[in-house]
N, C-alpha and C positions, 0 to 999 in steps of 0.2 A: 504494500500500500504506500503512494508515494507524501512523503513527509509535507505538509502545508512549513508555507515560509513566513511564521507567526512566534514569534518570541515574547516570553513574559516572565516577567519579575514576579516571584511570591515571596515577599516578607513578613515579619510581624508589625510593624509599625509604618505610617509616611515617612518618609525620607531616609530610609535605612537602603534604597534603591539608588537614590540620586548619590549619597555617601561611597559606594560600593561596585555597581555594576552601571549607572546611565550612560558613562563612555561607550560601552561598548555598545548597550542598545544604541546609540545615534548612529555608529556605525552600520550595525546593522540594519536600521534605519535606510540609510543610504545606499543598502544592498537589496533594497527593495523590500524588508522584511514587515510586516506587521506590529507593532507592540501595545502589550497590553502589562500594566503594573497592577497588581494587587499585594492587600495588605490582611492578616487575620483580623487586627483590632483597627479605631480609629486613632489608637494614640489617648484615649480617653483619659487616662494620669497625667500626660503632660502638660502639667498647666498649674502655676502658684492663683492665678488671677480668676478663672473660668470654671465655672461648673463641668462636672463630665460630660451634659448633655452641650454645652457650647462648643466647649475644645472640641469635641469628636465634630461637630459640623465645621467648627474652621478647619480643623484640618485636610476631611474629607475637600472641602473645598482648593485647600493648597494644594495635594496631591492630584486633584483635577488637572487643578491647572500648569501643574509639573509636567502629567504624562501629556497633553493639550501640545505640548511642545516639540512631542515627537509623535504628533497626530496622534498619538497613542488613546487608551482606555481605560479607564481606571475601575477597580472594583476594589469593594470592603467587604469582608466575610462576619463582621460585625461582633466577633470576639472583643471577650475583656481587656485591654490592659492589664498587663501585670499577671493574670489567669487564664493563660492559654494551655490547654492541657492535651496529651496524644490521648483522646479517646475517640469514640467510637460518631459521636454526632461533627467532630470535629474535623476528624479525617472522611469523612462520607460528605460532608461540604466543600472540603477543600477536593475531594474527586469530583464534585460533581462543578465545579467552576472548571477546573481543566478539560473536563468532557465537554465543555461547553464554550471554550477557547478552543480547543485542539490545537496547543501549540506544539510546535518542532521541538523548540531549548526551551529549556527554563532554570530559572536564576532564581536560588534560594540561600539563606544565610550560613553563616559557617556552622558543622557540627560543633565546633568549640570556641565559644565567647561568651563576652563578658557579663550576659545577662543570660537567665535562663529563659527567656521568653523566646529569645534568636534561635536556642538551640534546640526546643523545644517545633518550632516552626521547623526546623531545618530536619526533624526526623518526618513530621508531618507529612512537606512535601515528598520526600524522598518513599512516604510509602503512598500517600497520592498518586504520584507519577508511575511508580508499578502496577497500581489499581486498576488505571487506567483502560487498557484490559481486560478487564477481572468480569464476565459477564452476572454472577451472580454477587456482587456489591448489592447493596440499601441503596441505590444511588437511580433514580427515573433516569437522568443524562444514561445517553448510548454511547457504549463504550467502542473507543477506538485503539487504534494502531497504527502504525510500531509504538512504542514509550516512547515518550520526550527524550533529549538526550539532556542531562539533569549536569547542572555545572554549580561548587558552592563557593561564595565570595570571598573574602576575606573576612577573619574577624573583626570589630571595629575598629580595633588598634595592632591588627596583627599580632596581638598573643592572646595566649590560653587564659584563665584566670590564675593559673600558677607562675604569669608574667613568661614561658615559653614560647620562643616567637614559633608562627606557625608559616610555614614559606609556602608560597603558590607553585602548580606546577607548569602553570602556564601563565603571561602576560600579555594585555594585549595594552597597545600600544593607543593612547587616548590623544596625542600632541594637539589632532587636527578637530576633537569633540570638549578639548577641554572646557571652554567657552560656552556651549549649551547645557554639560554637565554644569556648571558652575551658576548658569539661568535658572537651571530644575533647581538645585537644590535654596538658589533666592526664592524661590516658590513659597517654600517654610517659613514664612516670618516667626510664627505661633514658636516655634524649637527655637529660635536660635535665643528668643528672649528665653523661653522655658529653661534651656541648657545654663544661662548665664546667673540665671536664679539659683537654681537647686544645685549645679556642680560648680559655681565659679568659671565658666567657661564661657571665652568669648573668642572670636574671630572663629567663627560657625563655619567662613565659605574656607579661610586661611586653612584650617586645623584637615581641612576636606585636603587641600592644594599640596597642602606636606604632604600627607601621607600618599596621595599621587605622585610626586616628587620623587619620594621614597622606591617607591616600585618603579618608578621610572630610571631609577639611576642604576639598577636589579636587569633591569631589559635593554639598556644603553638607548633610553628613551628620553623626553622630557617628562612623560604625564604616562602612567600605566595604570591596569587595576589588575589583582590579580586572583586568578580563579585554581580550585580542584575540581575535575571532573568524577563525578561518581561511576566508579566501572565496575559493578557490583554484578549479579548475574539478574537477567533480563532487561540489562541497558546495551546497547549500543558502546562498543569500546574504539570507535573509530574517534578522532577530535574534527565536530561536525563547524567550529566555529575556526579552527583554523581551515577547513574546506570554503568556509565562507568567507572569512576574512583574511586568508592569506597571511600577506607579509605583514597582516598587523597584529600578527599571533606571535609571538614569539615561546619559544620551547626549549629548556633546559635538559 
């Protein structure tokens, strides 16, 4: 069955996509690809100033207007903040939006970071995207084929929470998206005030541009982000995004 050319980001929260992975979707953007962003929660905790039911609509609204920039789609699966858990109504939703995207790749958070809500997300999709297939799932969405071919981002800060750095197996190369990544993630006004509140943290787009930096000097690039591919068994073990993007894959 041949693979549709639709790419999507599944995280836990807005802007955990634009931090992470929106380089490479603009690329593939530009390779003709589809994108669609989604998140389990709205982000609903993030906020000293806002109620849960306010935050979650502004946010929802900035991540609109994030994916909005790479024509993209945005969807909320409308989990809690902070309470995302691997069961059973949780991963039957998060199947039943992929069934109902059918994308090619998909971009989900590192198995190991700094919060449990990322890594919690990050086993989710990984048995979503197997499911995928699975014709007896809970799930009305019709199940399709092949699996996505499933790629996980970086941690937030590139280590574990035991401060072990965790290294990408592959880079790709952001120089010529950094600019739109850098738009997406202006998107979030609601975080960067949030961030600067509750952790002391400011320069929201800067703290994004290091750590591209970083990976970039990793690749012998300016601007990288960098991914693992899950090659687990019923994935695909080909690398479908250096197929697609070439020379701007670079591989160790």
């Amino acid at each position: 069955m041949e693979m549709r050319k639709v790419a999507m980001s599944i995280m836990a929260h807005p802007d955990d996509c634009e931090f992470l992975c929106a380089g490479t979707l603009a690329l593939l953007k530009e390779k003709g690809w589809n994108i669609h962003i989604a998140t389990l929660t709205p982000g609903d905790k993030g906020s000293v100033q806002h109620t849960r039911e306010e935050i979650s609509r502004i946010r929802r609204q900035e991540a609109t207007r994030a994916a909005a920039l790479l024509e993209g789609t945005y969807h909320c699966l409308e989990f809690d903040d902070v309470y995302i858990m691997y069961d059973r109504t949780t991963i039957n939703k998060t199947t039943e939006l992929l069934r109902q995207v059918r994308p090619g790749i998909v971009f989900t958070s590192s198995p190991s970071d700094y919060m449990v809500d990322h890594e919690i997300t990050s086993k989710i999709v990984q048995t979503a995207c197997f499911s995928c297939g699975i014709k007896n799932m809970e799930v009305p969405a019709t199940p399709f084929e092949p699996t996505p071919y499933l790629y996980y981002t970086d941690p937030m800060d590139g280590m574990d929470i035991l401060g072990n750095r965790i290294q990408p197996k592959m880079w790709v190369d952001i120089g010529s998206t950094i600019g739109l990544k850098e738009e997406m993630l202006c998107c979030h006004a609601s975080q960067r005030e949030w961030l600067l509140r509750h952790h002391g943290m400011d320069e929201y787009v800067m703290t994004m541009k290091r750590f591209a930096e970083k990976r970039g000097r990793e690749a012998k690039a300016t601007f990288a982000e960098g991914f693992r591919q899950h090659l687990g068994h019923g994935f695909s073990r080909d690398n479908i995004l250096k197929s697609v993007l070439g020379e701007f894959v670079i591989e160790r």
